[in-house]
Backbone bond lengths (Angstrom), bond angles and torsions (degrees), N, CA, C in turn:
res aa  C-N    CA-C-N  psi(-1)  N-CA   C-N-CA  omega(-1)  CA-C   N-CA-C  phi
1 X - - - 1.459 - - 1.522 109.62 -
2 X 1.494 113.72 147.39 1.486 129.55 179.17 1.353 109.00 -95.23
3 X 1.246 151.06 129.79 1.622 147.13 148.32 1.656 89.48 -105.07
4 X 2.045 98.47 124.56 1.224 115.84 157.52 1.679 86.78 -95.16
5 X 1.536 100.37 146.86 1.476 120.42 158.92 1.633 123.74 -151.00
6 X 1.299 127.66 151.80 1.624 116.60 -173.88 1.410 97.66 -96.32
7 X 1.360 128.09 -173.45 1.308 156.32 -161.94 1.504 101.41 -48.80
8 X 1.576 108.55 109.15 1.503 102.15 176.77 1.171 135.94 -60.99
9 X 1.211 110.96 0.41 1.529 118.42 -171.82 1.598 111.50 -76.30
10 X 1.560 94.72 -45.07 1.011 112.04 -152.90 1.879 112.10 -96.63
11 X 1.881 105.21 -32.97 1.159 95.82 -174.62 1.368 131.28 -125.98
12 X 1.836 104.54 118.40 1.305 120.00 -178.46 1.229 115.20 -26.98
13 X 0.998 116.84 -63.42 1.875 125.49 -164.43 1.538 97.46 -50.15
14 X 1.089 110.82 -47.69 1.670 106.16 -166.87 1.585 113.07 -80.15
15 X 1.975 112.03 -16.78 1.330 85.92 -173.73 1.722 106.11 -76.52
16 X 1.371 111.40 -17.37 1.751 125.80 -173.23 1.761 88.61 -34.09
17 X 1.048 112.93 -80.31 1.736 117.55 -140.63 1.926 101.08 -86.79
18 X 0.850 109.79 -11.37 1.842 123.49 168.06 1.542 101.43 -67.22
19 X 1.410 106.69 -89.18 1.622 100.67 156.27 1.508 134.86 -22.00
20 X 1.306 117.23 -38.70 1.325 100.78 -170.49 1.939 92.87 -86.93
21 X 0.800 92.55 -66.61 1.585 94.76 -177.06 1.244 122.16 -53.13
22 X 1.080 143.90 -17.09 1.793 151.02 139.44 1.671 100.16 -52.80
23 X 1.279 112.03 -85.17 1.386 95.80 155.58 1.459 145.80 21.61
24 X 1.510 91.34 -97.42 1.567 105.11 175.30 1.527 124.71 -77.91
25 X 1.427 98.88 1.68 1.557 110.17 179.17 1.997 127.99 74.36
26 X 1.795 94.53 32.62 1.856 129.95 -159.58 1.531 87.78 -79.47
27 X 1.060 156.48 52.27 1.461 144.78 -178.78 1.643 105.54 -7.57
28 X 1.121 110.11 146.31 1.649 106.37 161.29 1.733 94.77 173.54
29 X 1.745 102.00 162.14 1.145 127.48 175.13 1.585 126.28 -51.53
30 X 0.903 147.17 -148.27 1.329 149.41 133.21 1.780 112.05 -167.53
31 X 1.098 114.32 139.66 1.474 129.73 145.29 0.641 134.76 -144.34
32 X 1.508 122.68 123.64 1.394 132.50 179.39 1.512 124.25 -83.80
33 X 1.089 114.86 144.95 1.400 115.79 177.98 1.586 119.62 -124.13
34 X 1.378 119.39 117.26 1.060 117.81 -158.66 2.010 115.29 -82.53
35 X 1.564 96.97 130.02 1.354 110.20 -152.91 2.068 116.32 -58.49
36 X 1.694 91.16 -12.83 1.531 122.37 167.40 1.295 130.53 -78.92
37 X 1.246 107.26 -25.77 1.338 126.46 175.97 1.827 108.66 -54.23
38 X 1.232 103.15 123.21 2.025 89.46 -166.18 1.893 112.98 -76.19
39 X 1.484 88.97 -0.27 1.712 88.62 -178.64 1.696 106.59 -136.75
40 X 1.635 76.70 43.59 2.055 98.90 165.36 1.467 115.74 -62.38
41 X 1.844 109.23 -54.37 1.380 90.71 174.32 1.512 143.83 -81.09
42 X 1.594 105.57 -1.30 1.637 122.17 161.78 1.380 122.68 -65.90
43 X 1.790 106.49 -34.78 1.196 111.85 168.76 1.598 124.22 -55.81
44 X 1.290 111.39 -55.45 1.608 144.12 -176.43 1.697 104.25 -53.31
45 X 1.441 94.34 -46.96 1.828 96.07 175.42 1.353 112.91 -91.35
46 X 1.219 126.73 18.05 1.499 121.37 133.27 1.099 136.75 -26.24
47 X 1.740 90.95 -69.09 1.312 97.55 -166.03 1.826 105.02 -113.39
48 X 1.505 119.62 19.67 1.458 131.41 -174.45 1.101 113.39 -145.66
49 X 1.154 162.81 51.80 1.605 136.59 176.84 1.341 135.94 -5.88
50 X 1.949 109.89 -23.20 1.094 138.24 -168.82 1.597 87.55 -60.42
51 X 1.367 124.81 -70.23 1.224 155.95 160.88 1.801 101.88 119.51
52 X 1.606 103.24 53.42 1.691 92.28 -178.31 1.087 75.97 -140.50
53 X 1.771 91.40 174.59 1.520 111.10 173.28 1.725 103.48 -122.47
54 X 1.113 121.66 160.41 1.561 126.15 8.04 1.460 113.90 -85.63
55 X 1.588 103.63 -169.96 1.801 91.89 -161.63 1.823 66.43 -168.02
56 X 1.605 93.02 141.22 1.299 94.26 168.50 1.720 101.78 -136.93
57 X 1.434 115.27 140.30 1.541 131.27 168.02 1.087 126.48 -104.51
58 X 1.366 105.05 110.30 1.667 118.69 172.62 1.193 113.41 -102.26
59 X 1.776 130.66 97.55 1.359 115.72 167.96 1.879 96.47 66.73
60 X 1.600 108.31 -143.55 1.821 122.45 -175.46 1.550 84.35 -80.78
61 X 1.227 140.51 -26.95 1.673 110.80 -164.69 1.578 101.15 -83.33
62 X 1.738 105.11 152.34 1.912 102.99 167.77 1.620 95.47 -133.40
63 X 1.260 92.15 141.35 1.822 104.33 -168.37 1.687 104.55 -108.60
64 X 1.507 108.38 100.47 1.689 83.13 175.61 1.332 125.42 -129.58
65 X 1.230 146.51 -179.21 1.198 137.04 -111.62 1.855 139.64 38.14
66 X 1.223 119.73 152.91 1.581 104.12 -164.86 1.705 109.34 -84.30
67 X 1.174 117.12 -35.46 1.752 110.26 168.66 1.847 102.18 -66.07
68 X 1.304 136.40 -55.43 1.439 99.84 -178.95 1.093 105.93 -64.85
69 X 1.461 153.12 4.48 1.491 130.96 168.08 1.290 115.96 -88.26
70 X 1.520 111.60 7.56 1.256 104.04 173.47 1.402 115.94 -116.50
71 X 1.264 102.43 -12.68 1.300 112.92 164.21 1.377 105.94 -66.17
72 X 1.031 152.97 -58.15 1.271 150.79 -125.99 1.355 101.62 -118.15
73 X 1.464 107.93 -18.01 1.694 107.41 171.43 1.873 102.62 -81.54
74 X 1.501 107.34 -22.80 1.302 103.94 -168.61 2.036 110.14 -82.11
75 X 1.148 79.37 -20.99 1.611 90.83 176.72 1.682 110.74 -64.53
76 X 1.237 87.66 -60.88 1.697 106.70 -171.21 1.866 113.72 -58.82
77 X 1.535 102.93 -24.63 1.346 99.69 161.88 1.728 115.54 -140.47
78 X 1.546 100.59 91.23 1.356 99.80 -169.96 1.901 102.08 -85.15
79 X 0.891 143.64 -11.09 1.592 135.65 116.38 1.011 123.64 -2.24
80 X 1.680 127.35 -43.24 1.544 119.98 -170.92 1.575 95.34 -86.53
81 X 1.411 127.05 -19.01 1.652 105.79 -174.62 1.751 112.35 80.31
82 X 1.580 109.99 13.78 1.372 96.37 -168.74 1.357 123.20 -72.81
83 X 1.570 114.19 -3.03 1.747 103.75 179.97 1.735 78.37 -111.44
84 X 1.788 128.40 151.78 1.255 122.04 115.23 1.189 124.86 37.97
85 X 1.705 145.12 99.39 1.357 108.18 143.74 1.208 153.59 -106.75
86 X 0.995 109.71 25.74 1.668 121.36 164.43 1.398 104.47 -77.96
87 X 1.111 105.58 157.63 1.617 114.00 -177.18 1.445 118.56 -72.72
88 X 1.571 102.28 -41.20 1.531 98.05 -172.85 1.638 111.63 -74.45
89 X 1.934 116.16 -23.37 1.097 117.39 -177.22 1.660 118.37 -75.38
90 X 1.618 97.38 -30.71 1.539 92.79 -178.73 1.943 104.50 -81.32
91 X 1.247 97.55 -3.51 1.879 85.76 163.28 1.399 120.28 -78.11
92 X 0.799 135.57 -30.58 1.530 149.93 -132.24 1.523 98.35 -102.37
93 X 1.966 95.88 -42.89 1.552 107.75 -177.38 1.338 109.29 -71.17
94 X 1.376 114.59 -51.01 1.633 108.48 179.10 1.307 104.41 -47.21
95 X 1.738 125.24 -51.70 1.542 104.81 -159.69 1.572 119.04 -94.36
96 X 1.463 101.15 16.45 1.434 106.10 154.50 1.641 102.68 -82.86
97 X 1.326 132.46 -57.07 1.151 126.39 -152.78 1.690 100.45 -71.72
98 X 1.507 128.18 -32.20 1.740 127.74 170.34 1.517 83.34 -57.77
99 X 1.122 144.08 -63.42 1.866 131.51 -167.53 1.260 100.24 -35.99
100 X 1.036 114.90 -60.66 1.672 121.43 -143.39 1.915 84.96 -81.78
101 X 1.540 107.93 -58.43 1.811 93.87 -177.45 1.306 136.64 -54.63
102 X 2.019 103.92 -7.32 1.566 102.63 171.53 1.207 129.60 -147.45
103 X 2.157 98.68 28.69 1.314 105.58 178.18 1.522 90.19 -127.12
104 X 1.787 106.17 -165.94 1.272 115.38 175.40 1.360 108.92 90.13
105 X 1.315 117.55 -16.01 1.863 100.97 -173.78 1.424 129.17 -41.70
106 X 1.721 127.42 -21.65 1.373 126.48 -177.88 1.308 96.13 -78.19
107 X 1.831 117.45 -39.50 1.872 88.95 -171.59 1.380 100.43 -98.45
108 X 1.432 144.66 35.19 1.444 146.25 148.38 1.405 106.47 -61.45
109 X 1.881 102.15 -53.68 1.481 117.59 -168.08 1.228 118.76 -49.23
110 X 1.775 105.09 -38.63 1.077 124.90 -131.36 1.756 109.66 -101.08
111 X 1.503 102.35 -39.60 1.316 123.37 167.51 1.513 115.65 -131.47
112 X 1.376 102.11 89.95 1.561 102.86 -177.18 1.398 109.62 -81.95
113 X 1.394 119.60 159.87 1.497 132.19 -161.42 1.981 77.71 -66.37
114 X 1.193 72.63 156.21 1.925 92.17 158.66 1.824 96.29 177.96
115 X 1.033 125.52 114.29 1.054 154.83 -161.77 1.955 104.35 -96.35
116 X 1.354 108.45 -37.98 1.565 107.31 155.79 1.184 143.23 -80.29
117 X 1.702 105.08 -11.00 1.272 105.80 -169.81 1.854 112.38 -117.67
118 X 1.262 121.84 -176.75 1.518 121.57 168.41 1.431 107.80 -154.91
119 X 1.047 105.97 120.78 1.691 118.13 -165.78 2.034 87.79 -106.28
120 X 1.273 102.21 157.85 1.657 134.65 153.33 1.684 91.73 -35.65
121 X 1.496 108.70 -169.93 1.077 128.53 173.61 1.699 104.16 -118.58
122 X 1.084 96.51 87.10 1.876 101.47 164.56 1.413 114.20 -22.94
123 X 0.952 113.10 161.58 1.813 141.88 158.95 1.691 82.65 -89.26
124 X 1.752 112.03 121.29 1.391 120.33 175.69 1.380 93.28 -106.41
125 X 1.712 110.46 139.09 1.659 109.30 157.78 1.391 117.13 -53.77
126 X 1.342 106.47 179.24 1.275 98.48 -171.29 1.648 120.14 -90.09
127 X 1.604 103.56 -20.58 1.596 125.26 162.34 1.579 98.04 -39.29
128 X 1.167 122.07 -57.90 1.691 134.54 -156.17 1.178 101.11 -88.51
129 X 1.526 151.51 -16.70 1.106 154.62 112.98 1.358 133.96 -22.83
130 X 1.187 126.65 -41.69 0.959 147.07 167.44 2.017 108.40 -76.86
131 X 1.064 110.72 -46.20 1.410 119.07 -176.94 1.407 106.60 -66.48
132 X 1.460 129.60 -54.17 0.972 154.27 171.54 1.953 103.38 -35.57
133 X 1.278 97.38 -73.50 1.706 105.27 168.21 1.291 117.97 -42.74
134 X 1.549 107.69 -40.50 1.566 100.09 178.60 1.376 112.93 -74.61
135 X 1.707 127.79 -38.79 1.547 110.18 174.99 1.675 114.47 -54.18
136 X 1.085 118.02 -16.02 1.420 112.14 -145.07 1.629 86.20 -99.64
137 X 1.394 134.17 -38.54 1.179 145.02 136.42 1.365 115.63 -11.69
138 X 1.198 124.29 -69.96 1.107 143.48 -177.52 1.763 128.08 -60.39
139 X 1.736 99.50 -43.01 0.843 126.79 -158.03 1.653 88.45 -67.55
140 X 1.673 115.25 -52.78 1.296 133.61 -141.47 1.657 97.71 -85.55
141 X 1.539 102.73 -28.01 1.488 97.75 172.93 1.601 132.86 -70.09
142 X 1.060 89.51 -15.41 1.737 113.15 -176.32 1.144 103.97 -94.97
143 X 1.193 147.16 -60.30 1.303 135.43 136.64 1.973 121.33 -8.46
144 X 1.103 99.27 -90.47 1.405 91.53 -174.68 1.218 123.87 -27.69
145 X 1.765 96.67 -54.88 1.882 102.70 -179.38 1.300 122.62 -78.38
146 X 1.186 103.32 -23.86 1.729 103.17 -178.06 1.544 118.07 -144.68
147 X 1.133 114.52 44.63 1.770 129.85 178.22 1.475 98.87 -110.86
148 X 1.390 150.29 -28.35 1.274 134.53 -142.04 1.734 120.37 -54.36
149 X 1.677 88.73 -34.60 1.514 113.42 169.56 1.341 122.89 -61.86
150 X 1.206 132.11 -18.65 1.555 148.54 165.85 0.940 137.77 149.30
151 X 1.264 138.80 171.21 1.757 157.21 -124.19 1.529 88.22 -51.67
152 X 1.468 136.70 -40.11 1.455 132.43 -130.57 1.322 109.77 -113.98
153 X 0.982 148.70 178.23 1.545 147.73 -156.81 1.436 116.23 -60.96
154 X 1.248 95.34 -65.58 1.541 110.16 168.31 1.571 130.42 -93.21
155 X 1.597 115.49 27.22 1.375 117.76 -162.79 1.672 106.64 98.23
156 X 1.297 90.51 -112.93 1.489 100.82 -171.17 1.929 105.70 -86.26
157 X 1.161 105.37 152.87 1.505 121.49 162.35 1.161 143.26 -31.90
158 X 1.545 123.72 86.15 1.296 127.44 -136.93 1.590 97.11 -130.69
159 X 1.420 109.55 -161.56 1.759 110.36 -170.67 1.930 86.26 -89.13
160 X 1.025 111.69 -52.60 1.837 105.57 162.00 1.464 99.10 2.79
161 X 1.762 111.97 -104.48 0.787 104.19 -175.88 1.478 159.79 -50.73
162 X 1.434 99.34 -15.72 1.624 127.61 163.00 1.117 123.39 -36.41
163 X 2.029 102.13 -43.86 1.175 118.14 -151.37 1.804 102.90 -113.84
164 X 1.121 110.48 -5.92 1.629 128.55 156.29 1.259 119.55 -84.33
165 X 1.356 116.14 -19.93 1.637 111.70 -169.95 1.322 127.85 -65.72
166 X 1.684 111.28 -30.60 1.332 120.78 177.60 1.853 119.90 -76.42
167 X 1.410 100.94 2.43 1.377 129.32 -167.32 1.548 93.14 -87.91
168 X 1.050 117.52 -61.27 1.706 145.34 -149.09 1.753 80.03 -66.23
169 X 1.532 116.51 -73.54 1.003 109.63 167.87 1.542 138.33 -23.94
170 X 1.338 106.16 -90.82 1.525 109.65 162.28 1.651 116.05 -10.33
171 X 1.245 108.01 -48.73 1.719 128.53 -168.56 1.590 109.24 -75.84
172 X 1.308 119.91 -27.31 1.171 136.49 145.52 1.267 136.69 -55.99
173 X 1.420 100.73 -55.96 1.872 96.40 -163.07 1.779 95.15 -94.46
174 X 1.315 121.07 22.12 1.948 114.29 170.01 1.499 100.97 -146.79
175 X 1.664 116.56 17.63 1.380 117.26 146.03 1.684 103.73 74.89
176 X 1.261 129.82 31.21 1.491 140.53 156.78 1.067 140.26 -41.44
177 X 1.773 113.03 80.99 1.421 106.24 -163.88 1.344 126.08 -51.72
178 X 1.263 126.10 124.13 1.531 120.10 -178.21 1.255 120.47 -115.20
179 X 1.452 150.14 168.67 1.498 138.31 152.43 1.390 116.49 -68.16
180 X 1.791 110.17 147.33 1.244 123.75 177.98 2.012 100.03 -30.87
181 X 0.980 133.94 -60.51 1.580 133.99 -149.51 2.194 95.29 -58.85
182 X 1.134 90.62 -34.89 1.991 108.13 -163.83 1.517 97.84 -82.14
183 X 1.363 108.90 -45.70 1.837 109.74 -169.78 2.392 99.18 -67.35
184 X 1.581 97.90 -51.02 1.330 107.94 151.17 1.278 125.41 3.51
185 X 1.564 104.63 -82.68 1.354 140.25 -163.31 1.784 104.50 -72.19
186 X 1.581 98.63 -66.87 1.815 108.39 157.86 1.505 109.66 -10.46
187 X 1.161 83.52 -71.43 1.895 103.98 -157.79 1.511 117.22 -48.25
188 X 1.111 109.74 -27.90 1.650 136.21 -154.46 1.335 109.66 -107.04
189 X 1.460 126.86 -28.67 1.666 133.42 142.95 1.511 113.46 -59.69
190 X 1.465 124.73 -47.40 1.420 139.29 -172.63 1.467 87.28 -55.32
191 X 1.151 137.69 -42.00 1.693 124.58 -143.78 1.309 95.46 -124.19
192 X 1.167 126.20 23.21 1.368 104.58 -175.96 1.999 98.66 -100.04
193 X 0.784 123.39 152.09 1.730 125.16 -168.49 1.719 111.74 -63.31
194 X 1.290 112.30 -26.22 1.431 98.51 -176.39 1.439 99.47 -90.70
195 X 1.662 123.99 -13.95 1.401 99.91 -173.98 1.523 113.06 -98.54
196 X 1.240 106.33 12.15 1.596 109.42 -172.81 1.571 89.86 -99.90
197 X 1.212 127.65 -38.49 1.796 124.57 159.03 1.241 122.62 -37.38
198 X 1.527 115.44 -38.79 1.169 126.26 -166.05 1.843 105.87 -97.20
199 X 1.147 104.90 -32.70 1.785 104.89 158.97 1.076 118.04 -33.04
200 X 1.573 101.41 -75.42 1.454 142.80 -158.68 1.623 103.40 -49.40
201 X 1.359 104.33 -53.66 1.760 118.00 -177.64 1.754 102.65 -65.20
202 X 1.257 121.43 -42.64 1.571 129.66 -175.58 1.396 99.28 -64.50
203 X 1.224 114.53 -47.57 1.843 115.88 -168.53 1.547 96.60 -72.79
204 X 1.365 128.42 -43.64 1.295 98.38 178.42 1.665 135.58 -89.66
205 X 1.290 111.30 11.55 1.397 127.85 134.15 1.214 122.40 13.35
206 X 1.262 160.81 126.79 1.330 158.42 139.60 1.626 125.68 -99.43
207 X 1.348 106.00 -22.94 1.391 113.64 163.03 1.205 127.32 -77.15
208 X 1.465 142.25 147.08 1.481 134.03 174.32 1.693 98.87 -152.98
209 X 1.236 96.69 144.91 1.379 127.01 171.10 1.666 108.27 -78.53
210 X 1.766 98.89 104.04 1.344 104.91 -178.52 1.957 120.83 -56.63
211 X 1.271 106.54 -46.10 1.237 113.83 -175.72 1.418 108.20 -49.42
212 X 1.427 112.46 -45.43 1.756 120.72 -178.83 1.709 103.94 -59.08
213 X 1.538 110.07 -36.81 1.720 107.60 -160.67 1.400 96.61 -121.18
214 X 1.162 145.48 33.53 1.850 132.14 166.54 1.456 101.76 -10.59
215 X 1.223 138.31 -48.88 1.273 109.90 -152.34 1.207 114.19 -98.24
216 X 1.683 116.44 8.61 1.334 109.23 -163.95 1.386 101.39 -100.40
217 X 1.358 109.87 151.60 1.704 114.01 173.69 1.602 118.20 -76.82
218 X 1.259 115.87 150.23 1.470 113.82 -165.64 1.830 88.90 -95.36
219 X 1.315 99.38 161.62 2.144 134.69 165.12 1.506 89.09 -9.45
């Protein structure tokens, strides 16, 4: 399998399904395509019409968006355990992860991933305040009911967390006060081995997306 993805620093969508499959130990390709590149989106609709990334290639099939790639990665190796298995837990997980795939836009806007940098703690609107409460809400409920098994939402390491990870981040690099149960949770994405790979590759980065960084000076 192929994973197209853009600039790790910068993009959520792509760290979701990188993570899970580094992770779970899914072998696969990678190329990145850099989000600067002026014939990024000709590239991207290669292999998507969608013209986004990520995009995953299996053989003639192409999977795109990052929840069907995890669906379809979870299918293809039901061995890895990647959703939950109890019934009521692997529900709960999907409709945390549809939360997370089609809400949140004020604190997306608001604190975009950047994986190189660490800002103060903003003055948050109150939209992003409110959003913020709800992961942490969320976070703690999944935990209680279905963490006993370990550090991560549901116990062990699932597309859940895949799909929280770029969160954890965000929550990191602009210094987000959280409660002991949320900082917890943080901590436990930070250390897990594929995402400290996936740091590591973002930090050494040389490209950046001006619109995301105005203030930073270019090469």
């Amino acid at each position: 399998m192929k994973l197209i993805i853009g600039n790790k620093n910068y993009s959520t969508w792509s760290l979701r399904p990188w993570l899970l499959l580094k992770q779970a130990g899914i072998p696969f390709e990678e190329e990145l395509l850099d989000f600067n590149d002026p014939h990024f989106k000709d590239k991207v609709r290669r292999y998507s019409g969608a013209g986004k990334v990520p995009i995953l290639i299996d053989g003639d099939l192409t999977v795109w968006d990052s929840l069907a790639i995890a669906e379809y990665v979870a299918e293809k190796y039901p061995e890895k355990g990647l959703w939950p298995h109890a019934v009521g837990a692997r529900a709960v997980a999907r409709s945390a992860c549809a939360e997370m795939h089609a809400g949140y836009q004020e604190l997306r806007s608001t604190l975009v991933m950047n994986l190189q940098a660490r800002f103060a703690a903003p003055l948050l609107p109150r939209k992003v305040r409110h959003q913020v409460s709800r992961l942490v809400e969320l976070w703690r409920d999944c935990r209680e009911r279905y963490g006993a098994d370990g550090p991560f939402l549901f116990g062990r390491f699932s597309v859940a967390d895949a799909f929280f990870a770029p969160v954890t981040v965000r929550f990191t690099t602009y210094g987000v006060e959280l409660p002991s149960v949320a900082r917890d949770y943080v901590e436990a994405i930070q250390a897990l081995p594929a995402m400290q790979e996936y740091t590591a590759a973002a930090r050494a980065e040389t490209s950046f997306v001006e619109s995301d960084e105005p203030y930073r000076e270019g090469p």
